[in-house]
KEBA-785444 format. One record per residue (C-alpha): residue number from 1; residue in one letter; x negated, y, z. Coordinates in nm, 2 decimals. Layout:
N
<NUM, "A", <X, Y, Z>>
...
***
This chain:
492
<1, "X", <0.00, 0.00, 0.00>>
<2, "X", <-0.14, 0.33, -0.09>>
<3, "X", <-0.07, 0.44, 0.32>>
<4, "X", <-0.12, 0.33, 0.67>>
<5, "X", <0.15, 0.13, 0.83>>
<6, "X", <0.21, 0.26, 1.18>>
<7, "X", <0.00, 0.05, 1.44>>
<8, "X", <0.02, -0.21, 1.16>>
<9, "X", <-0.30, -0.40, 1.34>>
<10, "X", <-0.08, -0.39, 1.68>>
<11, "X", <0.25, -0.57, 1.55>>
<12, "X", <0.41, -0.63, 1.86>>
<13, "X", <0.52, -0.99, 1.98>>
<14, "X", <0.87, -1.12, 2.13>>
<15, "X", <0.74, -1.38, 2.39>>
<16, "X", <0.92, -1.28, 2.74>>
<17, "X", <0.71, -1.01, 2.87>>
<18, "X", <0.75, -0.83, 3.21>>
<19, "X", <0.63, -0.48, 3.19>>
<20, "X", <0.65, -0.27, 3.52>>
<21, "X", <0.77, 0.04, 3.54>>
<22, "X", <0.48, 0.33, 3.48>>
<23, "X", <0.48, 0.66, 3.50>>
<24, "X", <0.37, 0.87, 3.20>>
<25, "X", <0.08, 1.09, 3.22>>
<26, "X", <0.20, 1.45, 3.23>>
<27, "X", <0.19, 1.61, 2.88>>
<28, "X", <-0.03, 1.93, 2.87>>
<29, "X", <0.07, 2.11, 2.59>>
<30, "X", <-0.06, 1.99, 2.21>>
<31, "X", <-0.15, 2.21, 1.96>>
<32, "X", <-0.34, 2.21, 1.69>>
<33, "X", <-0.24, 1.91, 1.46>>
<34, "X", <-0.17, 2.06, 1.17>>
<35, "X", <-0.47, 2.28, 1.16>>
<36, "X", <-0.69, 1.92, 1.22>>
<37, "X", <-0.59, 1.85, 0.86>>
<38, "X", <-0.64, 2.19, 0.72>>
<39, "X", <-0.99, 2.17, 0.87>>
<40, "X", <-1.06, 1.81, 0.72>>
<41, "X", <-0.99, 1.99, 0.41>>
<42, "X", <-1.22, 2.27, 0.46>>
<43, "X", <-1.49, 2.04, 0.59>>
<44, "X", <-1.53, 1.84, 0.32>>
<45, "X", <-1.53, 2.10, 0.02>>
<46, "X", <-1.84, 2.29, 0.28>>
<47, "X", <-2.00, 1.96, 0.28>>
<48, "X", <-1.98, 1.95, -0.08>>
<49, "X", <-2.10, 2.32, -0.14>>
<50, "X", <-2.40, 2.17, 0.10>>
<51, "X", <-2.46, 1.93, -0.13>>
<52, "X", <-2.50, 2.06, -0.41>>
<53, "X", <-2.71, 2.34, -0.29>>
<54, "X", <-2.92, 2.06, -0.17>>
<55, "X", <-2.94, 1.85, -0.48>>
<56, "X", <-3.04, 2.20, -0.68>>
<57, "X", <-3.25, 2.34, -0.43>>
<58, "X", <-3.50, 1.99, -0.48>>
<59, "X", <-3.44, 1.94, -0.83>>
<60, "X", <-3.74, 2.06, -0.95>>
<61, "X", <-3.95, 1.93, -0.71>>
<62, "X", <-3.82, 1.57, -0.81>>
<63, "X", <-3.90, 1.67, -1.18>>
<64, "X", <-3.47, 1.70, -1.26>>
<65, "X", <-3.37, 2.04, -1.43>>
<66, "X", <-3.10, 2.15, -1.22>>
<67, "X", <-2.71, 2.04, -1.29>>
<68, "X", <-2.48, 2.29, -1.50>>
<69, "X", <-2.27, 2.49, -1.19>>
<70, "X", <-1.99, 2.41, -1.45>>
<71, "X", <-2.02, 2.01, -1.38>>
<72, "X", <-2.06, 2.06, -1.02>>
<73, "X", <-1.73, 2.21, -0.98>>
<74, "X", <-1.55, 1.96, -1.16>>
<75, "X", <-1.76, 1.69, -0.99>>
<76, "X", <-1.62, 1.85, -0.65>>
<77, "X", <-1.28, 1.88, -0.80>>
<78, "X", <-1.26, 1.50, -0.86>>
<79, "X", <-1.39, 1.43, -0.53>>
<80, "X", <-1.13, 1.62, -0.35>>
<81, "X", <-0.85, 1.55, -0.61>>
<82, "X", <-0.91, 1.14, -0.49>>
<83, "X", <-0.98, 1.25, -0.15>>
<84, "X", <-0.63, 1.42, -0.11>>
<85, "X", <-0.44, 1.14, -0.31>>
<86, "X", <-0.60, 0.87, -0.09>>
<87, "X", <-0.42, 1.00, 0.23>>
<88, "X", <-0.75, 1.16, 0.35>>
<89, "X", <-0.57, 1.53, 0.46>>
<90, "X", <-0.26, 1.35, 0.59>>
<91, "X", <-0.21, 1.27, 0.98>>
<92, "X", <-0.22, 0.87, 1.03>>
<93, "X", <-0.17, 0.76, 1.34>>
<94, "X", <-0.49, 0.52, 1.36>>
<95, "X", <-0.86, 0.76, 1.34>>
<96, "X", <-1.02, 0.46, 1.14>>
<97, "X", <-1.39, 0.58, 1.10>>
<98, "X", <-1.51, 0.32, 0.84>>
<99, "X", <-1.27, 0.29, 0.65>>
<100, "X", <-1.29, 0.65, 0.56>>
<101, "X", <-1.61, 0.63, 0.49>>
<102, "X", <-1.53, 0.36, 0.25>>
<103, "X", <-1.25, 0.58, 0.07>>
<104, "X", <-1.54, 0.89, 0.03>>
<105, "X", <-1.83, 0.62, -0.08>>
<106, "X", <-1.53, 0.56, -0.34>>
<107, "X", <-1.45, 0.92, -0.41>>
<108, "X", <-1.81, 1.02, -0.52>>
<109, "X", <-1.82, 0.73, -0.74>>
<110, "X", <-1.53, 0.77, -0.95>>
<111, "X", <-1.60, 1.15, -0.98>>
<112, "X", <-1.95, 1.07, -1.06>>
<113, "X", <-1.83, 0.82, -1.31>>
<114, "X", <-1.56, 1.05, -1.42>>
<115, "X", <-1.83, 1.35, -1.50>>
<116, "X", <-2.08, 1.13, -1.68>>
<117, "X", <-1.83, 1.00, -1.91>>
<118, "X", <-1.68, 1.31, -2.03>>
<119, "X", <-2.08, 1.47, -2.01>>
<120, "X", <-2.15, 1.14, -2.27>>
<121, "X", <-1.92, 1.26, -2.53>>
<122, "X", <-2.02, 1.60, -2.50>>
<123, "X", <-2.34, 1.67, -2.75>>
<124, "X", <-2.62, 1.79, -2.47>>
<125, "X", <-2.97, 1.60, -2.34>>
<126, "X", <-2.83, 1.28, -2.20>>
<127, "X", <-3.18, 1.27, -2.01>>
<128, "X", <-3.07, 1.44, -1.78>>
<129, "X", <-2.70, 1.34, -1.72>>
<130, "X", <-2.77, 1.01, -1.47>>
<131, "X", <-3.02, 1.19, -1.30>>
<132, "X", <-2.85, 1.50, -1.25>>
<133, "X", <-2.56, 1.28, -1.16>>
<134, "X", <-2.72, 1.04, -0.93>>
<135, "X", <-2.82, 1.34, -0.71>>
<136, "X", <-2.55, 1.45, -0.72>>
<137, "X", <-2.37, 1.13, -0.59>>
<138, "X", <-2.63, 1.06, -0.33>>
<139, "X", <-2.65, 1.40, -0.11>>
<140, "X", <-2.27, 1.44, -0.16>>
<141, "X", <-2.23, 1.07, 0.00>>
<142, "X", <-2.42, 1.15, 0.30>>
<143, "X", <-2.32, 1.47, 0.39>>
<144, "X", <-1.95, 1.41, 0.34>>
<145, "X", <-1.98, 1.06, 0.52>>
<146, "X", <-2.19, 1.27, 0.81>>
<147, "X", <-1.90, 1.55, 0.82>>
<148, "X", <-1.60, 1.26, 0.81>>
<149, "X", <-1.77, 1.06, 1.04>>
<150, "X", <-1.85, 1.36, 1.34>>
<151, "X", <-1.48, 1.49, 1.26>>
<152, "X", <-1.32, 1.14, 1.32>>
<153, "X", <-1.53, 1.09, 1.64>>
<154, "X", <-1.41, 1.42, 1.73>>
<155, "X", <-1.04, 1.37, 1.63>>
<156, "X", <-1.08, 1.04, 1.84>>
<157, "X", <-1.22, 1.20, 2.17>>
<158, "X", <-0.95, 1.50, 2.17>>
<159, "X", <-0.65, 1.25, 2.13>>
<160, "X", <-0.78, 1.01, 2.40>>
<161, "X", <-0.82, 1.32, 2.64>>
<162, "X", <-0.42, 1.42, 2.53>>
<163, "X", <-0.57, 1.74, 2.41>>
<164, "X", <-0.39, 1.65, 2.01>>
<165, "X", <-0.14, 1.47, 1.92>>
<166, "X", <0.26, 1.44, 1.85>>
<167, "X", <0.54, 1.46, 2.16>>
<168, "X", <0.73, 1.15, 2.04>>
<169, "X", <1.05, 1.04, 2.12>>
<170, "X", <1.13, 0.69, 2.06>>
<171, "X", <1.49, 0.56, 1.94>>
<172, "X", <1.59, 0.26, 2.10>>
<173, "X", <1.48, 0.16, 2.50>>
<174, "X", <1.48, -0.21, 2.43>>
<175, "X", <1.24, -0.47, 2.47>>
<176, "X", <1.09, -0.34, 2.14>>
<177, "X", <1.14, 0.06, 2.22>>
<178, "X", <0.99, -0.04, 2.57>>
<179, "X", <0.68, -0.21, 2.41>>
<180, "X", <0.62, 0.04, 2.17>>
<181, "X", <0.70, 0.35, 2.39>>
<182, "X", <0.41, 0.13, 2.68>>
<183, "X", <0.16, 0.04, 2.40>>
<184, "X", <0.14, 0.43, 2.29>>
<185, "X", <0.11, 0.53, 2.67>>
<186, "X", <-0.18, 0.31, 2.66>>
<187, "X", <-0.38, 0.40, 2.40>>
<188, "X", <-0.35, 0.80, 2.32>>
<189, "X", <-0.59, 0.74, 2.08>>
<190, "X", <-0.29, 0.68, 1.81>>
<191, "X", <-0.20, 1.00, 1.88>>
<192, "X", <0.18, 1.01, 1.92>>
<193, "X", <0.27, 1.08, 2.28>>
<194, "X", <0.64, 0.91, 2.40>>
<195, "X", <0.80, 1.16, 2.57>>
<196, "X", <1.14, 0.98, 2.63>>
<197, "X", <1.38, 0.75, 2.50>>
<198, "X", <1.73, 0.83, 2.30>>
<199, "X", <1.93, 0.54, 2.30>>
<200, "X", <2.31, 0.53, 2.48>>
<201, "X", <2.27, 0.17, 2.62>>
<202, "X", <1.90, 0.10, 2.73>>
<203, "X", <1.88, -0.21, 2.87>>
<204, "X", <1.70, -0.13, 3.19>>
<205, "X", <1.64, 0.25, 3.27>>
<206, "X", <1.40, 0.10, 3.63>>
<207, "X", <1.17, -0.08, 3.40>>
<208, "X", <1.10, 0.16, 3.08>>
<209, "X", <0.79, 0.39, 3.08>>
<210, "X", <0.94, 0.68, 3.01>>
<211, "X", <1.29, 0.83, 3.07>>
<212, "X", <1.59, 0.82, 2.89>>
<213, "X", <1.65, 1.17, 2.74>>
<214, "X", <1.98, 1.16, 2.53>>
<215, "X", <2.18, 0.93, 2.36>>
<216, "X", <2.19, 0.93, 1.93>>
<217, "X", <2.40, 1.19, 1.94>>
<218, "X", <2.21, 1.44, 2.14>>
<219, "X", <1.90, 1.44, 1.84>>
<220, "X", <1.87, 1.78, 1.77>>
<221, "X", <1.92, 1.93, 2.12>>
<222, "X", <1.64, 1.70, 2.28>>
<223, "X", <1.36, 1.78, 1.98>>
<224, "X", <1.42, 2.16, 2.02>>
<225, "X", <1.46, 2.08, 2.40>>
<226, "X", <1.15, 1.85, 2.42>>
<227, "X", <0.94, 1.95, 2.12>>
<228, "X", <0.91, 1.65, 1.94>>
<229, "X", <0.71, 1.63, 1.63>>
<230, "X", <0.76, 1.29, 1.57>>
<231, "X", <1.06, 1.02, 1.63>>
<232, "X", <0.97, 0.63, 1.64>>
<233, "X", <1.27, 0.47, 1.53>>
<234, "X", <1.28, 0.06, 1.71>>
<235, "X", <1.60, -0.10, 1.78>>
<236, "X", <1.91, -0.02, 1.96>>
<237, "X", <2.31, -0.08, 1.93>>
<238, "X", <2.35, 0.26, 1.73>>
<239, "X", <2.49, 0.18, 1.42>>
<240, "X", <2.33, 0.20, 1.10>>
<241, "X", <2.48, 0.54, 0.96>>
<242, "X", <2.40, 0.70, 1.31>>
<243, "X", <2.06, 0.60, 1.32>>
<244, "X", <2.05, 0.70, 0.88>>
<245, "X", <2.22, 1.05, 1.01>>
<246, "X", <1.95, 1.09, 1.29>>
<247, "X", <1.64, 1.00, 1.04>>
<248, "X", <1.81, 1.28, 0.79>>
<249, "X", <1.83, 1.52, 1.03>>
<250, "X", <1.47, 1.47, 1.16>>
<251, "X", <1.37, 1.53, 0.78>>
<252, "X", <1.57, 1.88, 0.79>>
<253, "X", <1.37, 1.97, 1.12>>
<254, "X", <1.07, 1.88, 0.94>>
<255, "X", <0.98, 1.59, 1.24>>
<256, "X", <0.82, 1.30, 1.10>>
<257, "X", <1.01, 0.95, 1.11>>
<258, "X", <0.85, 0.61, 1.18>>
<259, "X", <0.99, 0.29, 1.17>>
<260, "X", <1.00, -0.09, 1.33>>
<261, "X", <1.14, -0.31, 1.11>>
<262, "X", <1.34, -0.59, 1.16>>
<263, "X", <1.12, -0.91, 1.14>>
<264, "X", <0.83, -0.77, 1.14>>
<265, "X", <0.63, -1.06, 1.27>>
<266, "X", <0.65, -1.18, 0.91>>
<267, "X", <0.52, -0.83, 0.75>>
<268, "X", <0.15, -0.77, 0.64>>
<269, "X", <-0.04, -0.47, 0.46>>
<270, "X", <-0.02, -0.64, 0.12>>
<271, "X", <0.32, -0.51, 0.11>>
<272, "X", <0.56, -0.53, -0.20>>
<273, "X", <0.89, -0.32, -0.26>>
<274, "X", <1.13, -0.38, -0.52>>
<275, "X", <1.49, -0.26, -0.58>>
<276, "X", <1.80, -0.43, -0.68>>
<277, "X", <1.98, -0.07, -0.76>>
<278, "X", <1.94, 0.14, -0.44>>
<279, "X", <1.89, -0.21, -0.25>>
<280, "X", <1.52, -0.29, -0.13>>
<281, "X", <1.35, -0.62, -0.17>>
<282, "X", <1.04, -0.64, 0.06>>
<283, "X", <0.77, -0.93, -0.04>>
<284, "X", <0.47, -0.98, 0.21>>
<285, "X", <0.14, -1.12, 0.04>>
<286, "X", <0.02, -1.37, 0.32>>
<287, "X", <-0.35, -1.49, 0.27>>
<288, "X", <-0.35, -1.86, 0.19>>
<289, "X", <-0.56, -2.00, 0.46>>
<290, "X", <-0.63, -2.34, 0.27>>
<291, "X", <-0.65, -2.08, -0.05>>
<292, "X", <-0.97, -2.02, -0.27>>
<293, "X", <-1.01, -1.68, -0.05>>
<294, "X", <-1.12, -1.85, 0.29>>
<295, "X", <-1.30, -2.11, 0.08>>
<296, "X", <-1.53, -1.83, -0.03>>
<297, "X", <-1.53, -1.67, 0.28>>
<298, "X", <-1.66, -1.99, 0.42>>
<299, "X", <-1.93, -2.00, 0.19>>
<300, "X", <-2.03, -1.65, 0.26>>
<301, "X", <-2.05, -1.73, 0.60>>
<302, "X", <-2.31, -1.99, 0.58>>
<303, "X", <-2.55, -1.78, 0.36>>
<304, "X", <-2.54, -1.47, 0.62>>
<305, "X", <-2.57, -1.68, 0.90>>
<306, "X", <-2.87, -1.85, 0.76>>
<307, "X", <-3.01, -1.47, 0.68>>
<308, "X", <-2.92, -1.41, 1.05>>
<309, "X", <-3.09, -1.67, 1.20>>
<310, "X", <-3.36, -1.62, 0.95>>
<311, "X", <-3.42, -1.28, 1.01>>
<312, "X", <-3.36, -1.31, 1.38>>
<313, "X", <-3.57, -1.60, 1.44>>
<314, "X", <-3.83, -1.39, 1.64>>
<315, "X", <-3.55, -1.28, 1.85>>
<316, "X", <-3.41, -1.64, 1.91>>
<317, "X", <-3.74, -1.79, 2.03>>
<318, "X", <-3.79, -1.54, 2.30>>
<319, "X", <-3.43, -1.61, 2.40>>
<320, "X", <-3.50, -2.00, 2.39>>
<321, "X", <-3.83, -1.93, 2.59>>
<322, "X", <-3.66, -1.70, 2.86>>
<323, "X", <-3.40, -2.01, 2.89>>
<324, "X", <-3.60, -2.23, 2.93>>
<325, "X", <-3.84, -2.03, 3.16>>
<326, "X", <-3.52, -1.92, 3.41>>
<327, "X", <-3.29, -2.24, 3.40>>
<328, "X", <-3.48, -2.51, 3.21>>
<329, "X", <-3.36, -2.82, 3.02>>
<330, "X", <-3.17, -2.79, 2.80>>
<331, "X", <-3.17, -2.46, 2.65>>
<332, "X", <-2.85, -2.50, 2.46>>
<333, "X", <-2.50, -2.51, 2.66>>
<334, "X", <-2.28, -2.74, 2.50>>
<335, "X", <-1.89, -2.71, 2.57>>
<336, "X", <-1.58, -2.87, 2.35>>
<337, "X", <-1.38, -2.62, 2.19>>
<338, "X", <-1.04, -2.64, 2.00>>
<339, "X", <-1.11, -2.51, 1.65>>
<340, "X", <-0.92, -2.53, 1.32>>
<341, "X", <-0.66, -2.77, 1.27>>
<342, "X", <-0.68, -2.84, 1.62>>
<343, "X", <-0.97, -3.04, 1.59>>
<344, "X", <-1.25, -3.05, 1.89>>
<345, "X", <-1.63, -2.94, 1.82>>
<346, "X", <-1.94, -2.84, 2.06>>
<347, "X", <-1.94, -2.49, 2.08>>
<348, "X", <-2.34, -2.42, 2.12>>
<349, "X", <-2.45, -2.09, 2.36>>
<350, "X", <-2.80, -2.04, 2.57>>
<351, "X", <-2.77, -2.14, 2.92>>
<352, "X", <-2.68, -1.89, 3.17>>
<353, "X", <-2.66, -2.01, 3.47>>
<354, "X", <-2.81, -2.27, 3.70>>
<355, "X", <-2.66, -2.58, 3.73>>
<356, "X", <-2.31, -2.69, 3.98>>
<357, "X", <-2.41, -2.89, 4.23>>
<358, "X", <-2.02, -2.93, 4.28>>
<359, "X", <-1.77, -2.97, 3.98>>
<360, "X", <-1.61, -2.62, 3.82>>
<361, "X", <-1.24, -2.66, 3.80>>
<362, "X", <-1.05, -2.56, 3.61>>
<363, "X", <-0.94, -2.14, 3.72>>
<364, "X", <-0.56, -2.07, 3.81>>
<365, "X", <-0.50, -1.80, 3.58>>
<366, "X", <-0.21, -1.55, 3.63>>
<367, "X", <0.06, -1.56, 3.37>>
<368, "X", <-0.04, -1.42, 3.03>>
<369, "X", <-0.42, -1.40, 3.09>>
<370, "X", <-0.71, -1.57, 2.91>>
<371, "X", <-0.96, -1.76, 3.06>>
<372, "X", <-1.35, -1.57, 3.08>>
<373, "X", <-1.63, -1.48, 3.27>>
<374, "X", <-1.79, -1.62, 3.55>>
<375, "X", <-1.56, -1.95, 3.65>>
<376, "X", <-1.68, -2.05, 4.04>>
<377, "X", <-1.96, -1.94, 4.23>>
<378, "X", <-2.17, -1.67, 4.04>>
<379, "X", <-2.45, -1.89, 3.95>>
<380, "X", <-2.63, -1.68, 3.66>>
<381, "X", <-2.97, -1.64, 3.66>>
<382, "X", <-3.13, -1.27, 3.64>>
<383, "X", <-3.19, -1.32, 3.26>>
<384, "X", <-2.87, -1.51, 3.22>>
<385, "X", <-2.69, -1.17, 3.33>>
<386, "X", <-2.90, -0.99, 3.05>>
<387, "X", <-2.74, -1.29, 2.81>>
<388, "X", <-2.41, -1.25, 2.93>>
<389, "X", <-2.40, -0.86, 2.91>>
<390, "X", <-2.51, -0.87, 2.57>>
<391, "X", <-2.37, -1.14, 2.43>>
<392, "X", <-2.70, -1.28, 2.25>>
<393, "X", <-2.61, -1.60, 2.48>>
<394, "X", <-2.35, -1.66, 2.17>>
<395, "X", <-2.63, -1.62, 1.93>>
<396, "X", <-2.67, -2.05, 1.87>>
<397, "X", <-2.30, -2.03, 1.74>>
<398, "X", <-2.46, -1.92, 1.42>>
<399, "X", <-2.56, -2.30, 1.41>>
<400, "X", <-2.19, -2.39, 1.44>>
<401, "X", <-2.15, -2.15, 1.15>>
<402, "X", <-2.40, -2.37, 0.93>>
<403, "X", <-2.25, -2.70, 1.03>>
<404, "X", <-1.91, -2.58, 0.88>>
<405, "X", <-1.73, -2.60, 1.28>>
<406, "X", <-1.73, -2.22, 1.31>>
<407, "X", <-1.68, -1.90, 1.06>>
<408, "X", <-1.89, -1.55, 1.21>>
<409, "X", <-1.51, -1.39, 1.24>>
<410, "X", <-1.23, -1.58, 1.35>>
<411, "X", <-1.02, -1.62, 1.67>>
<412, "X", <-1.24, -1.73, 1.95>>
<413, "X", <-1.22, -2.13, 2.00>>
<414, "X", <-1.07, -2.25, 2.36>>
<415, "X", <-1.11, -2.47, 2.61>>
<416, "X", <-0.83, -2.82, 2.48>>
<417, "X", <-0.70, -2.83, 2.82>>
<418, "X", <-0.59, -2.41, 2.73>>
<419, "X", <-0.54, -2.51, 2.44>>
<420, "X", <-0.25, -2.72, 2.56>>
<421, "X", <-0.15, -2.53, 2.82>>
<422, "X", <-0.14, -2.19, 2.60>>
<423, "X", <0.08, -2.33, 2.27>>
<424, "X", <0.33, -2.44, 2.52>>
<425, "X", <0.38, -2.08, 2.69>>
<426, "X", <0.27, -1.85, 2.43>>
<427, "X", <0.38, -1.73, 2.12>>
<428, "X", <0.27, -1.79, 1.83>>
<429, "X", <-0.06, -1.95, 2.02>>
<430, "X", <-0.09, -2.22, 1.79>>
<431, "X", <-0.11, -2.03, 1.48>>
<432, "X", <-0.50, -1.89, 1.55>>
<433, "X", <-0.58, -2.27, 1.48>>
<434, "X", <-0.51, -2.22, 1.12>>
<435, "X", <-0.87, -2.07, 1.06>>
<436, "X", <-1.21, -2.14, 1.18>>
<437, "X", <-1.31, -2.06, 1.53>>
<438, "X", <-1.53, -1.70, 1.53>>
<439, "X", <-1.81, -1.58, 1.70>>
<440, "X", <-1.65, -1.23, 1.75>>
<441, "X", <-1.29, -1.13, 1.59>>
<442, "X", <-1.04, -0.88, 1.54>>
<443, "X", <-0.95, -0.90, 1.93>>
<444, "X", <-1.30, -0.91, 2.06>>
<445, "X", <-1.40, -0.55, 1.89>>
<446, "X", <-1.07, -0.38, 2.06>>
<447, "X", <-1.21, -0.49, 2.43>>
<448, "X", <-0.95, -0.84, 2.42>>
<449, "X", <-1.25, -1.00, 2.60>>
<450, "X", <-1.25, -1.19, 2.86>>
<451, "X", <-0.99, -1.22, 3.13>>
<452, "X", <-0.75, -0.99, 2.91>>
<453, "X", <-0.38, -1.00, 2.77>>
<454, "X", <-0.35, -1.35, 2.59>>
<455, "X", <-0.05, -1.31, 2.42>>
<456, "X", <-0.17, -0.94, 2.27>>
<457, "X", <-0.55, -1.14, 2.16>>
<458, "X", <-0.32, -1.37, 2.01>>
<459, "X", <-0.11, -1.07, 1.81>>
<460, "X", <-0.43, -0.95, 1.68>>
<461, "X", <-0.59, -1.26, 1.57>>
<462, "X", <-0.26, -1.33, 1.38>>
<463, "X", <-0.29, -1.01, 1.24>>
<464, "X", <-0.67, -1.07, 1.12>>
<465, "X", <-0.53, -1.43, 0.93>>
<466, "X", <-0.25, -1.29, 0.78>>
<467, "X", <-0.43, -0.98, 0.65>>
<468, "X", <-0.75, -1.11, 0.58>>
<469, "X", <-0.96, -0.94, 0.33>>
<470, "X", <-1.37, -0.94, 0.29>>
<471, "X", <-1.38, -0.57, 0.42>>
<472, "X", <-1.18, -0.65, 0.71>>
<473, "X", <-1.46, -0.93, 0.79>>
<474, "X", <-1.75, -0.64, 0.69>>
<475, "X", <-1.54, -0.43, 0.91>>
<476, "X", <-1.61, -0.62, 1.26>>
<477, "X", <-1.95, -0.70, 1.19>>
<478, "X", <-2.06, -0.32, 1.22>>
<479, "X", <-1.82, -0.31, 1.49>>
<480, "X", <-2.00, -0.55, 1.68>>
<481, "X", <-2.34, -0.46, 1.56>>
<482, "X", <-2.21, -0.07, 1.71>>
<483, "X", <-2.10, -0.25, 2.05>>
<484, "X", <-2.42, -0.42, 2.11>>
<485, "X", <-2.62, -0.08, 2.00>>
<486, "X", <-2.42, 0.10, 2.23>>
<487, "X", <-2.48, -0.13, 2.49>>
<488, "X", <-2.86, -0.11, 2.44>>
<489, "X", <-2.81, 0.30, 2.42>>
<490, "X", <-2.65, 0.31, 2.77>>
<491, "X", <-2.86, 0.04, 2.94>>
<492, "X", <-3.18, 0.30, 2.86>>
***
């Protein structure tokens, strides 16, 4: 789809949940998202201007007569012109860092190819043309990746401090409306703020996260009363051509509209509409995963983890050695694991802790929680703690990777007694078992580590199968490459 879906990598899940009653942060006042955009906009074309000053100013020195002023305006023109139709000065409500970088890498391109072409067919030295242009391309990609990159980080840190962002009121306070409206209070980072509910039979006013402020008729008075920019719409008992009359009239007030479909567990990105007169038909593209797509992504996954483990063979070796040195024989822990299909395997990690002179049990988790961490007594050695913290303990995984019993992103593998235990009591628990195990996924680079929500790692490792792609996959391994950097950054 040429937009974002709304939270579309946080699809919510209808397993009985229990959320407690919480009391929303106090709103300061927000200001200032429409002029985030207008400086996005203004940023780039003065990291353009940069750019080509730059790629002039050292033109001669690099032996490159300098470009016509004439093609670096329409170069910039492109640029922008792709920029603006790929969403790029629009407010999303997920700050996604790379992938913007992705769309500008793919903006310079195109307007670099679109230039030469048209320079080609114009008489003039073509000598010059792909130097002049590959200049052009490079300093434009950097400093426009540089400027997207420090606004997005900025963006990021003024939403997650409630200093911008949308007062959003969401339509509907049931279970849905009561997850979405708790999920938003969680993570400001998406930027839209619930300020109440408008629904005229919530389900239970004690239990939602933020108050009741109308019912569908009262629309109008509680945006001008409450300042809402933006209306969630979930589900509720209003009738259709209420809730069509309230998403009109939010359209007159000029307040964006979002929307929660019905049965959207079985909805993905690769989204196709089609119309039957005024009547949509939605079709979600699922990835096959017995398909030709997972089969290459399995290959790929044995080349880059023999690169890995070729290329990080020093590293490995003084990992073995400081093993081997603080616990002994046998470097390698070995522990069954439930992995695709269901079938068991020997999940390979260095040994971090000292041996049990007593059996471990088995942990009594509370309801909903995965199992992680330290199980027992804390029996980690000094360097085992460094292992742990860092996760290079998971670094012998990459040998499950080249045996064909792991992939380098997939769910993480469990435990079979969890195993059992979970597909009974969790929704939709059994579906991660349709892919090869990971060493880090989709859940692990949001902070799902751990003793964390089990049935929200199991949303997003759904989410990663049914979306997969080859940049999502290229996507968490500079994620995790980023978390263990800025691990290494803090420890010093």
């Amino acid at each position: 789809m040429a937009t974002r879906p709304l939270n579309a990598e946080a699809i919510p899940v209808l397993e009985p949940i229990e959320l407690e009653a919480t009391e929303a942060p106090a709103l300061r006042p927000l200001r200032g998202v429409g002029s985030w955009t207008r400086g996005a906009f203004a940023l780039d074309v003065a990291m353009l201007a940069a750019a080509a000053v730059a790629a002039q100013l050292g033109s001669h020195l690099a032996g490159i007569q300098p470009a016509p002023v004439f093609w670096l305006a329409l170069y910039s023109a492109v640029v922008m012109l792709v920029l603006r139709l790929r969403g790029m000065y629009s407010w999303h409500v997920r700050v996604q860092p790379l992938d913007d970088v992705r769309t500008v890498l793919t903006a310079v391109v195109l307007a670099a190819m679109t230039v030469v072409s048209i320079r080609v067919l114009l008489p003039g030295n073509l000598d010059e043309i792909g130097p002049q242009s590959l200049r052009l391309l490079a300093f434009s990609a950097v400093y426009l990746t540089a400027g997207r990159m420090a606004l997005d980080w900025t963006q990021l840190q003024a939403r997650r401090q409630r200093e911008l962002g949308k007062p959003t009121l969401v339509v509907g306070a049931g279970r849905v409306g009561r997850l979405a409206a708790s999920r938003l209070l969680e993570h400001p980072e998406f930027g839209l703020h619930p300020v109440g509910f408008l629904d005229k039979e919530p389900l239970d006013e004690a239990m939602l996260p933020v108050p009741v402020v109308g019912a569908s008729w009262d629309l109008e008075h509680v945006v001008e009363q409450h300042g809402i920019e933006h209306v969630l719409v979930t589900f509720s008992t209003a009738p259709s051509e209420v809730l069509l009359r309230e998403i009109k009239r939010c359209e007159e007030l000029g307040v964006g509209v979002s929307l929660v479909p019905r049965l959207f567990e079985s909805l993905t990105e690769r989204l196709e509409i089609e119309h039957i007169g005024g009547l949509p038909l939605l079709t979600a593209r699922k990835t096959d995963p017995k398909g030709w797509q997972f089969a290459v992504k399995h290959v790929i996954d044995r080349v880059v983890a023999a690169g890995i483990l070729l290329l990080a063979s020093p590293l490995f070796l003084f990992l073995a050695l400081g093993t081997l040195a603080s616990v002994g024989r046998p470097v390698f822990f070995r522990q069954p694991r439930t992995g695709r299909d269901g079938r068991d395997f020997e999940m390979l990690k260095f040994r971090s802790m000292r041996t049990s002179s007593e059996p471990v049990t088995l942990p009594d988790l509370p309801h909903d929680t995965a199992p992680g961490g330290v199980e027992g007594d804390d029996r980690r050695t000094r360097f085992g703690t460094f292992l742990r913290r860092t996760s290079l303990d998971e670094l012998p995984q990459l040998l499950n990777v080249l045996q064909g019993e792991m992939s380098l992103i997939g769910p993480r593998p469990e435990r079979p007694d969890f195993v059992r235990l979970f597909e009974q009591n969790i929704h939709r628990y059994g579906d991660r078992l349709r892919v090869k195990s990971g060493i880090t996924g989709w859940a692990q680079v949001h902070g799902l580590r751990g003793r964390t929500s089990l049935s929200d790692r199991v949303e997003w490792d759904n989410y990663y199968i049914e979306n997969w792609s080859l940049w999502l996959d290229v996507k968490i391994l500079l994620m995790t490459a980023l978390a263990v950097f800025q691990y290494f950054t803090r420890a010093e």
